[in-house]
C-alpha positions in Angstrom: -0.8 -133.4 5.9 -0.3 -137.0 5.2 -3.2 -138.9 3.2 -6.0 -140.4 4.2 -8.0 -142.9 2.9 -10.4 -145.9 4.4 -12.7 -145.8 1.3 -12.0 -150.2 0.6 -12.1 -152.6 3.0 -7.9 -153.2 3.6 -7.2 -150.3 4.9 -3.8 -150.3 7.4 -5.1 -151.6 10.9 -8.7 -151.4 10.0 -8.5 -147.7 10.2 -7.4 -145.8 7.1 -4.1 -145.5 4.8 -2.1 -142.4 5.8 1.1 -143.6 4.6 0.5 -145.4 1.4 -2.5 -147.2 0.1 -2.7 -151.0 0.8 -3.8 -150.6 -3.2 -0.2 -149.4 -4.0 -2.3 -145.5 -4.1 0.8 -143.1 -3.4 -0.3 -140.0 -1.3 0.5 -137.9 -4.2 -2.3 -139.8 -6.3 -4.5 -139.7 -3.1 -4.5 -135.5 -2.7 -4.7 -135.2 -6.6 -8.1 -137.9 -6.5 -9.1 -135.7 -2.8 -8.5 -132.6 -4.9 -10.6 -134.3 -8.2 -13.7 -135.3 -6.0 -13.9 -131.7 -4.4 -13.7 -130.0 -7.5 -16.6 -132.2 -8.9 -18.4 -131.0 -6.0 -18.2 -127.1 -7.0 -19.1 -128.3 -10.5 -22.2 -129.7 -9.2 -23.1 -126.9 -6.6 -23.4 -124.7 -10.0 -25.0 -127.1 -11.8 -27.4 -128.4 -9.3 -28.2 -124.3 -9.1 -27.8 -123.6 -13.2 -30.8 -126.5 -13.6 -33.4 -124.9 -11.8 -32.9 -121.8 -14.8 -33.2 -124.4 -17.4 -29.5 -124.6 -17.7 -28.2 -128.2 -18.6 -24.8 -128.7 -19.4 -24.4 -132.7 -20.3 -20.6 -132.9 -21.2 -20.3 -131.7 -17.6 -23.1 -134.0 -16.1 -21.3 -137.0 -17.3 -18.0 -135.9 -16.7 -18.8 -136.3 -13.2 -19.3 -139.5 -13.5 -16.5 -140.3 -15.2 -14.3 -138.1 -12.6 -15.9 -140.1 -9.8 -15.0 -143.5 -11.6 -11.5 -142.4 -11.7 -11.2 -142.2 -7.9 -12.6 -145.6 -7.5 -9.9 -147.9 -5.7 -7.6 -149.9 -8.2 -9.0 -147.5 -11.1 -6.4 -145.2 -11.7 -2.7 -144.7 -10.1 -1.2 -142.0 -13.1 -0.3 -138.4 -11.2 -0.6 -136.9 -15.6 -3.5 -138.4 -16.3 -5.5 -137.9 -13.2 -4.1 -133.9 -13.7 -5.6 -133.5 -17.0 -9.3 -134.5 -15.2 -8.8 -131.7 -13.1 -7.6 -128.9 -15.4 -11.1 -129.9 -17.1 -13.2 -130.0 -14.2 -12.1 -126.2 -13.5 -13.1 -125.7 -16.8 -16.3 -127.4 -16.9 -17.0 -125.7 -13.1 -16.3 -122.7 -14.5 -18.7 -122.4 -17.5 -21.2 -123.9 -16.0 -20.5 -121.6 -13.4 -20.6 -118.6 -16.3 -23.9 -119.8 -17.9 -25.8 -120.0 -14.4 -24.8 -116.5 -13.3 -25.7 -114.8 -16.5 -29.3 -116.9 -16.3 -29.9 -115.8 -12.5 -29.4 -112.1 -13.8 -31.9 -112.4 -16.4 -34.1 -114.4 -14.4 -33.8 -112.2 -11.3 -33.1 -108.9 -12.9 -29.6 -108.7 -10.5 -26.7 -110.4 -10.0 -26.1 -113.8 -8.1 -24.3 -112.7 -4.2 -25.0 -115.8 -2.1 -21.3 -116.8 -1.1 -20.1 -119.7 -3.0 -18.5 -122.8 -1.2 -14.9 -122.6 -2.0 -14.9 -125.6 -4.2 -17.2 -123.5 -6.4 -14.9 -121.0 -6.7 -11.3 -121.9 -5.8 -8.8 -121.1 -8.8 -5.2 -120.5 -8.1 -3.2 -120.9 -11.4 -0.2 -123.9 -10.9 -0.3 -127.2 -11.7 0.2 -131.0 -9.9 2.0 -129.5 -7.1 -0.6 -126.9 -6.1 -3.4 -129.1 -6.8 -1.9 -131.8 -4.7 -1.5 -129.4 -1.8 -4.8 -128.1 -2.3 -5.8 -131.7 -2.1 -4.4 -132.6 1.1 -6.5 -129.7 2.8 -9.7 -131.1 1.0 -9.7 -134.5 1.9 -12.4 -136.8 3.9 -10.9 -135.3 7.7 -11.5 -131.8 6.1 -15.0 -132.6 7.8 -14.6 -132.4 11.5 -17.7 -133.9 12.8 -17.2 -137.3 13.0 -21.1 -138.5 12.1 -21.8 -135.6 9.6 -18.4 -136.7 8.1 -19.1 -141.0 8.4 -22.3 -139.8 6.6 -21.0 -137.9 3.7 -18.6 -140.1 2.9 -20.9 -143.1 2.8 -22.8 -140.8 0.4 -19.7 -140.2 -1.8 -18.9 -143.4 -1.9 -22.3 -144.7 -3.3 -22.5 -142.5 -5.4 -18.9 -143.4 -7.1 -20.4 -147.0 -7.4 -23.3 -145.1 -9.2 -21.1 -143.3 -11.3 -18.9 -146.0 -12.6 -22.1 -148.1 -13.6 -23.9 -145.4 -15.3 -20.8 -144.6 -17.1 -21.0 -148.4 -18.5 -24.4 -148.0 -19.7 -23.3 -144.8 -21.5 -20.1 -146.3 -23.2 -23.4 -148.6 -24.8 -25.2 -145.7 -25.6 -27.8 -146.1 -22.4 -28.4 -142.5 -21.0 -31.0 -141.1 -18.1 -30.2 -137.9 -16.9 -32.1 -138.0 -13.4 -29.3 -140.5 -12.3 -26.4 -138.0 -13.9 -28.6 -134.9 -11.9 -28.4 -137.0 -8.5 -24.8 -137.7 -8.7 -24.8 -133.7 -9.1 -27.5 -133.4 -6.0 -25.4 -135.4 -4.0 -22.3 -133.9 -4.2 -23.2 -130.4 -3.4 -24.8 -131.3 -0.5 -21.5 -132.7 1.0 -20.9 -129.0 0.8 -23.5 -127.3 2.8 -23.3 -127.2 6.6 -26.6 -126.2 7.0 -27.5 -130.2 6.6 -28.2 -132.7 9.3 -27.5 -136.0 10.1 -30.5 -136.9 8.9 -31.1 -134.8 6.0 -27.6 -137.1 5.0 -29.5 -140.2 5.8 -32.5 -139.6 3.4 -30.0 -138.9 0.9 -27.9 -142.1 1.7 -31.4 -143.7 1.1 -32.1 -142.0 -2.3 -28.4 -143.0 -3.2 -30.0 -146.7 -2.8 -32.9 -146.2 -4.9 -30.6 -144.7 -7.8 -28.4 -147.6 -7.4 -31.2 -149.9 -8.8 -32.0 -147.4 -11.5 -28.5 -147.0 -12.8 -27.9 -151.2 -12.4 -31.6 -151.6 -14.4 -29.8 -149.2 -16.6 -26.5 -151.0 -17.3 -28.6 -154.2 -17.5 -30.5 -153.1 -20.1 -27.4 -151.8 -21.6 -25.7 -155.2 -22.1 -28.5 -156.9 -22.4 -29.8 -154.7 -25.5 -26.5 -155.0 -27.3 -25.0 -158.2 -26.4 -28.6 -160.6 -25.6 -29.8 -162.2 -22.2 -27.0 -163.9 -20.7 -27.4 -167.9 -21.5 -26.2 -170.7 -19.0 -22.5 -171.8 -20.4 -20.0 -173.4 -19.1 -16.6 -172.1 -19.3 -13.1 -173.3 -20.0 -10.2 -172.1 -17.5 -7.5 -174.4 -19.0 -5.0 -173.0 -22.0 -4.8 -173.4 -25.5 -1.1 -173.3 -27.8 -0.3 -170.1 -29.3 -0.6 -166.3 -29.4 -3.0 -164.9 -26.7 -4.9 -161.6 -25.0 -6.0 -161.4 -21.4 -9.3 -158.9 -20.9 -9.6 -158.1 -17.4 -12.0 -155.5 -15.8 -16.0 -155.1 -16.4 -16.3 -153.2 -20.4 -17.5 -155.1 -22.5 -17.7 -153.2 -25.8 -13.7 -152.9 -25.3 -13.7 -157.1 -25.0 -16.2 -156.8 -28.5 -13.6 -154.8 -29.9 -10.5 -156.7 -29.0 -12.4 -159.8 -30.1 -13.6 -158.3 -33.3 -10.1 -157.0 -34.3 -8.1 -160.1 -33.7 -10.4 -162.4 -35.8 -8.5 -164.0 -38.0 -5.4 -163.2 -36.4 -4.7 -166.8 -35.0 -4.9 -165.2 -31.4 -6.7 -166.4 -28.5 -8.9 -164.4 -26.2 -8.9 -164.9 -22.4 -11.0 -163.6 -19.9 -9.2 -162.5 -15.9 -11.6 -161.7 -13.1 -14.9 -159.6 -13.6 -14.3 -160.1 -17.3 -15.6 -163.7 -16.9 -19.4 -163.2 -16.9 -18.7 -162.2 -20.9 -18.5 -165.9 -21.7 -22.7 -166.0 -21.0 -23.6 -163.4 -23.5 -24.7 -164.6 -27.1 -23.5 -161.4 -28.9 -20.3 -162.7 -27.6 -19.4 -165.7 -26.7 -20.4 -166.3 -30.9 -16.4 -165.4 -31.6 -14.9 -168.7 -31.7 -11.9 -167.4 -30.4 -12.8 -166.5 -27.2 -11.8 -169.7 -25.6 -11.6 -169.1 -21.7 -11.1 -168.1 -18.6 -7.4 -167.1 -17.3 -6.7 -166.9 -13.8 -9.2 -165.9 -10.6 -9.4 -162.7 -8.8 -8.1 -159.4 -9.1 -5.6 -159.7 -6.1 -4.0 -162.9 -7.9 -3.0 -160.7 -10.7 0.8 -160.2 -10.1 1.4 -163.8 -10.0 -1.0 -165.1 -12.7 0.1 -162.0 -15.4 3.8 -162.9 -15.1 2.7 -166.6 -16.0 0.7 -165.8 -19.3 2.8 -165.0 -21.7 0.4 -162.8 -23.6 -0.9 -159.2 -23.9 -3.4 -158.2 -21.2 -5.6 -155.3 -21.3 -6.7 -154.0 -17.8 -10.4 -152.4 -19.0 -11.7 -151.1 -15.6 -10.6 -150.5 -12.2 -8.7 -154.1 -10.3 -5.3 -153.2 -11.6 -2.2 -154.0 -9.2 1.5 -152.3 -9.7 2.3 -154.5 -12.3 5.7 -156.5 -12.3 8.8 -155.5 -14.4 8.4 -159.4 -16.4 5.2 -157.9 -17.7 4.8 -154.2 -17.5 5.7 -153.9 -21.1 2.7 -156.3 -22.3 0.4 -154.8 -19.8 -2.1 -152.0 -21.6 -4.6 -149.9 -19.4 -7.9 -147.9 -21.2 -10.6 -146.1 -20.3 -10.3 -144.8 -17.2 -7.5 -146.8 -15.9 -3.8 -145.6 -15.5 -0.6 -146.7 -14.2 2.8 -144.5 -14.8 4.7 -145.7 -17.4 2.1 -148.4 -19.1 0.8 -148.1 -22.4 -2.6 -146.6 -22.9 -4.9 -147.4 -25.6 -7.0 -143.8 -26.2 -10.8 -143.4 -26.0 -13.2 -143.6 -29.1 -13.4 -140.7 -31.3 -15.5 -139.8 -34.2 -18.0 -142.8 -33.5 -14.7 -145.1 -34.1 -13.7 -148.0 -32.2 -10.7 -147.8 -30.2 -7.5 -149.0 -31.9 -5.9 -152.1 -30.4 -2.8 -152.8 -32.7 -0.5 -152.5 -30.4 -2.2 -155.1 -28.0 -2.5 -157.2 -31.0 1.4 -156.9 -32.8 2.2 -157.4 -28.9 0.7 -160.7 -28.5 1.6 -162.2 -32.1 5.7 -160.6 -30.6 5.5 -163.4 -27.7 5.7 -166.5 -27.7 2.6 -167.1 -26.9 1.0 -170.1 -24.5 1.5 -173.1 -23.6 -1.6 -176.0 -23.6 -2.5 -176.3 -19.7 -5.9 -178.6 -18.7 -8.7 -177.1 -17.0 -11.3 -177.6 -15.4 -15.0 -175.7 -16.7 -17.5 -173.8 -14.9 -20.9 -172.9 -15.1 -21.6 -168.8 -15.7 -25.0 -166.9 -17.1 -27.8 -167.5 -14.3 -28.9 -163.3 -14.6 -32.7 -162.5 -14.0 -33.5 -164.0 -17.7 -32.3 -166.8 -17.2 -33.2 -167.9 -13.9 -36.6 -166.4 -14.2 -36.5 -169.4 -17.1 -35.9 -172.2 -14.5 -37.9 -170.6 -11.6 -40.2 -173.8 -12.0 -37.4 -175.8 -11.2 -36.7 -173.6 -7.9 -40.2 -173.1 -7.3 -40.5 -177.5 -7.5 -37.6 -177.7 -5.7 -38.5 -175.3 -3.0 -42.1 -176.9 -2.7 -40.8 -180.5 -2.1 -38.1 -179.3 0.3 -35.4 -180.3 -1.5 -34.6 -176.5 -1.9 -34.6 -175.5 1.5 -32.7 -172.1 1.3 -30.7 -169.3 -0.9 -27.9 -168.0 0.3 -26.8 -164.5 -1.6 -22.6 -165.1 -1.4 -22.5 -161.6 -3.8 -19.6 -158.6 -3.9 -15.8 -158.8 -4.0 -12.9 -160.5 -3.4 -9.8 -159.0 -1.7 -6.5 -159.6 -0.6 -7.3 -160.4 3.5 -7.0 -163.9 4.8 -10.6 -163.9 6.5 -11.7 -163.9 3.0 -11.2 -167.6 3.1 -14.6 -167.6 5.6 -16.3 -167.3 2.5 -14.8 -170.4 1.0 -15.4 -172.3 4.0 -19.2 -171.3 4.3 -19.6 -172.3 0.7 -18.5 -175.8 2.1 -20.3 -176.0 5.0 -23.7 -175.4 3.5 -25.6 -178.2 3.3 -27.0 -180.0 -0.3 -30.5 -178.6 0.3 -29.3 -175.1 -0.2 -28.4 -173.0 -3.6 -25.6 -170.1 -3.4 -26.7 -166.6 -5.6 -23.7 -164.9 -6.7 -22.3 -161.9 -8.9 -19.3 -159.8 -8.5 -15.6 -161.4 -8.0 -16.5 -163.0 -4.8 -17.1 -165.8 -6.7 -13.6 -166.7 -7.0 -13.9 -167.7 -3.1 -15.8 -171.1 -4.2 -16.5 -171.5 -7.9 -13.9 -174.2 -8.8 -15.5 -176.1 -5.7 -17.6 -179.5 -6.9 -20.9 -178.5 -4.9 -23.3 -180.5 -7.2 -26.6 -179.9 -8.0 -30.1 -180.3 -7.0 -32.4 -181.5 -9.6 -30.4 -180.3 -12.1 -30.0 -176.7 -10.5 -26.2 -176.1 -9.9 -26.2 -175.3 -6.2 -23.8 -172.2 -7.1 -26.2 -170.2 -9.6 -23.6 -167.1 -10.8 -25.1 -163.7 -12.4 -22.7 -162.0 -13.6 -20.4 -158.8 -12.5 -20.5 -156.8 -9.7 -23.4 -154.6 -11.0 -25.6 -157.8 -12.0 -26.2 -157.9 -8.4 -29.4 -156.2 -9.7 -30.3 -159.6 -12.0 -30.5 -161.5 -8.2 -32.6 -158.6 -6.8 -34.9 -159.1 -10.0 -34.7 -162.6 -9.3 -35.6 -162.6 -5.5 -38.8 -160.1 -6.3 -39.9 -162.9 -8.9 -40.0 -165.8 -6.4 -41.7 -163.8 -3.9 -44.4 -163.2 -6.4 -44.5 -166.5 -7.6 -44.4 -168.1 -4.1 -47.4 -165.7 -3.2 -45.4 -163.4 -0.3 -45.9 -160.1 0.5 -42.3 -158.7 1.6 -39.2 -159.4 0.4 -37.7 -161.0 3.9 -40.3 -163.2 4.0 -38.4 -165.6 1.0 -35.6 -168.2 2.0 -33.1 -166.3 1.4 -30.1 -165.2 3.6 -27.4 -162.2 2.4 -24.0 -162.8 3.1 -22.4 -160.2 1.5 -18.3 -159.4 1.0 -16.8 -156.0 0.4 -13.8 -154.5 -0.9 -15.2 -151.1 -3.0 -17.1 -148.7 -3.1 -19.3 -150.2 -5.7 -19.8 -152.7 -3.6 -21.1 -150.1 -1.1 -23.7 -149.0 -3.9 -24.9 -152.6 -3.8 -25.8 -152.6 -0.1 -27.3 -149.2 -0.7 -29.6 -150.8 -3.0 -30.1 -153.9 -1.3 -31.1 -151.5 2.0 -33.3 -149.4 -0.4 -35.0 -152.2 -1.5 -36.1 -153.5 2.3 -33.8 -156.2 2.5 -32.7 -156.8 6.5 -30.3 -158.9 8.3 -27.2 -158.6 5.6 -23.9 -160.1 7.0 -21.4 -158.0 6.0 -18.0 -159.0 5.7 -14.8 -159.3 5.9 -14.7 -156.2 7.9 -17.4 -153.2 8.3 -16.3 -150.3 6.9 -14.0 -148.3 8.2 -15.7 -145.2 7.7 -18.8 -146.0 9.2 -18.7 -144.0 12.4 -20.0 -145.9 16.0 -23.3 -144.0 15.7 -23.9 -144.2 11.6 -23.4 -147.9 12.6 -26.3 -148.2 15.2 -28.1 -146.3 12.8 -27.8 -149.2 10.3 -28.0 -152.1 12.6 -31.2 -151.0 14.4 -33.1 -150.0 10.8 -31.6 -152.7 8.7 -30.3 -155.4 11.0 -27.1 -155.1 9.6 -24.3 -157.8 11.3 -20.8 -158.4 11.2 -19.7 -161.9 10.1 -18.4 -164.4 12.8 -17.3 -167.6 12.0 -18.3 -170.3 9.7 -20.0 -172.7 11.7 -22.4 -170.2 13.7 -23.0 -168.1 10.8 -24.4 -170.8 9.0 -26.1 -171.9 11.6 -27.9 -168.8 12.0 -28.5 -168.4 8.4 -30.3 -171.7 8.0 -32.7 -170.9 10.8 -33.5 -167.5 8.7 -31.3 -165.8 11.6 
């Protein structure tokens, strides 16, 4: 069976990648993640059952969300490395499995006989090949009910957005179980036939309400280590000399990188989702973290080859990277690429080691001085709750007239450029929210301000989506409304991943109606999953830029 995938939003023909992934996944790496995900589900069938006995297992709680992260699109391409998660979730499945059959009997006073779902149980010794075979039977199409199988893998995928952000907050040492136990939940039921459509749409809604705890989570993460994000503006010009690029969303790696090159005469840049770092005082305090390299993820073949530095791909956004830099190009964490140079996790409580990112960048030549313009970062939930006089003023004498939330990815896709277009069509009186890399659509644009208030007010990554959620509830207290829609505020969302599908979740969760979604709607929402969603949440396709905006200035 060929692959299939249609988890991001450029899939081939709208449809789904059955060939080779439009993210440069081969089918190979697409059975092996198929093959990971299903295997995390028999881990969580026993574990979901082993808790009930008092049986916890933590290793294996969070190594389901790091075997979910891994899946993510752009995350990891590397056949080795995605075969070692494997051999471990058969052995984490396994003794969980172990320790909840041996409670059950003392417990019940017999032995466990309910029949297992064969992810629970499967074991056939061999290694990549067998598991990619295995992998192509498993897949999202091993569900033949269209709806049931739209349905659980809208589930899956908010969950993986879930996943990757609660294994942020945990890399910082921010933990809650119940979110680890729902991933768990949620899996297994994705195994049991017994469910319906809507017992799969109550859990698509809990996935939404865990969304916000595990982005309140990884706010309070970076926020407890690194302070409140502060407005600052940001240089994306070059300076002379030796330099690292930090791409991807963890930012104790960018704290390490920064605290072992000090001294070193090298420069630190930051590429794509990387840029919110600038904003945070624990920080942007190294002096040489000087910048901004570069826009989006999808930009990244082009822009590497041009900096004539080291770059460290942290998170998921990595492309095939280009012979002229795939020797100066490091992944970490989860990421993986054949043949690139990985720096190793932590062990002991030590930091990860970066010398070889380092002695690579002081080996170039490093780069040349290239003007640039700066831009303004660090409006998250502290800090705009700090001018939300000023909106509140601005609102009141109508000079403030709407918000428009512009949140989510960028991507590859020409409609994209709608986004860019809308930014410029808006007129003065209204303020775009944003977090995420969609930003790259319109934050070099000269929009102005309004009293002061820059009409583009960015939070942060992806996942500080929450800080304009936070934000949104604060004016409608302090503007004395009772529900959420009732504000001046229109979403106009753009998607690429599947943490971007967490976000909606949570937006839904949270009552929010009338979300645009663009550039597409995805894939794997079947016809009737989507009326479901349209008639409960008003949820719309984009059109084009004139009407659109139109529409959203009349609260439409």
């Amino acid at each position: 069976m060929g692959m299939f995938c249609y988890q991001c939003s450029e899939t081939v023909k709208g449809t789904a990648c059955t060939v080779k992934g439009v993210c440069g996944k081969e089918p190979e790496v697409a059975h092996l993640q198929d093959m990971l995900v299903w295997l995390l589900k028999g881990l969580s069938y026993w574990a979901v059952k082993a808790r009930k006995y008092g049986v916890n297992d933590s290793e294996a709680d969070l190594f389901v969300a790091e075997g979910l992260f891994t899946t993510i699109t752009n995350v990891n391409f590397d056949p080795e490395s995605i075969g070692k998660k494997i051999e471990r979730a058969i052995e984490l499945r396994d003794k969980i499995k172990g320790a909840f059959l041996k409670a059950y009997r003392e417990n019940e006073g017999r032995d466990f006989t309910d029949e297992a779902p064969e992810a629970a149980t499967w074991n056939v010794p061999g290694g990549l090949d067998i598991w990619e075979l295995k992998g192509a039977e498993v897949g999202v199409l091993s569900t033949k009910d269209e709806d049931i199988r739209s349905l659980r893998e809208l589930l899956v995928y908010g969950l993986k957005g879930i996943a990757a952000y609660t294994d942020h907050a945990y890399i910082l040492k921010h933990s809650d179980s119940s979110i680890l136990e729902f991933l768990e939940e949620g899996l297994a039921a994705t195994l049991d036939d017994s469910l319906s459509a809507d017992d799969y749409i109550s859990l698509v809604m809990k996935t939404g309400e865990m969304a916000v705890k595990a982005m309140a989570l990884l706010d309070q993460a970076n926020t407890s280590a690194y302070g409140h994000p502060e407005v600052t503006e940001v240089y994306t010009g070059t300076y002379a000399g030796p330099a690292i690029l930090v791409s991807g969303h963890d930012l104790l790696d960018l704290e390490e990188i920064l605290k072992q090159t000090e001294g070193t005469g090298i420069k630190v840049y930051t590429h794509g989702e990387m840029l919110p770092a600038h904003a945070y005082p624990g920080l942007k305090k190294y002096k040489h973290l000087v910048g901004n390299y570069g826009t989006s993820w999808y930009n990244q073949q082009k822009e590497f080859a041009a900096f004539n530095g080291a770059i460290v791909m942290t998170t998921n956004c990595i492309q095939k990277p280009l012979d002229s830099y795939k020797d100066r190009i490091f992944t970490t964490g989860l990421v993986g690429w054949p043949g690139v140079k990985h720096i190793p996790n932590r062990t002991d409580g030590q930091p990860k080691d970066f010398t070889p990112v380092i002695e690579k960048a002081l080996s170039l030549g490093g780069l040349e001085e290239r003007p640039g313009k700066k831009i303004v970062i660090g409006f998250a939930h502290n800090q705009a709750i700090a001018v939300a006089d000023k909106l509140i003023d601005a609102i009141k004498a109508n000079k403030l007239k709407r918000f428009v939330v512009m949140a989510g990815c960028d991507g590859h896709a020409k409609e994209r450029e709608y986004y860019t277009e809308v930014a410029k069509e808006l007129p003065k009186d209204t303020v775009i929210l944003t977090a995420g890399c969609a930003k790259y659509r319109y934050n070099m644009l000269d929009l102005g301000d309004i009293d002061g208030i820059p009409r583009v007010l960015d939070a942060g990554q992806c996942n500080d989506s929450y800080s304009l959620v936070v934000t949104a509830l604060k004016l409608k207290e302090a503007l004395g409304l009772s529900d959420i829609n009732d504000l001046p505020i229109s979403y106009d969302i753009a998607w690429y991943e599947q943490k971007a599908v967490t976000v909606l979740l949570a937006l839904l969760y949270l009552g929010v109606k009338g979300i645009r979604l663009g550039p597409v709607l995805p894939a794997f929402l079947s016809p009737n999953v989507l009326k479901i969603l349209v008639e409960n949440f008003d949820i719309k396709p984009i059109t084009n830029v004139k009407q659109d905006v139109e529409l959203m200035l009349k609260g439409l």
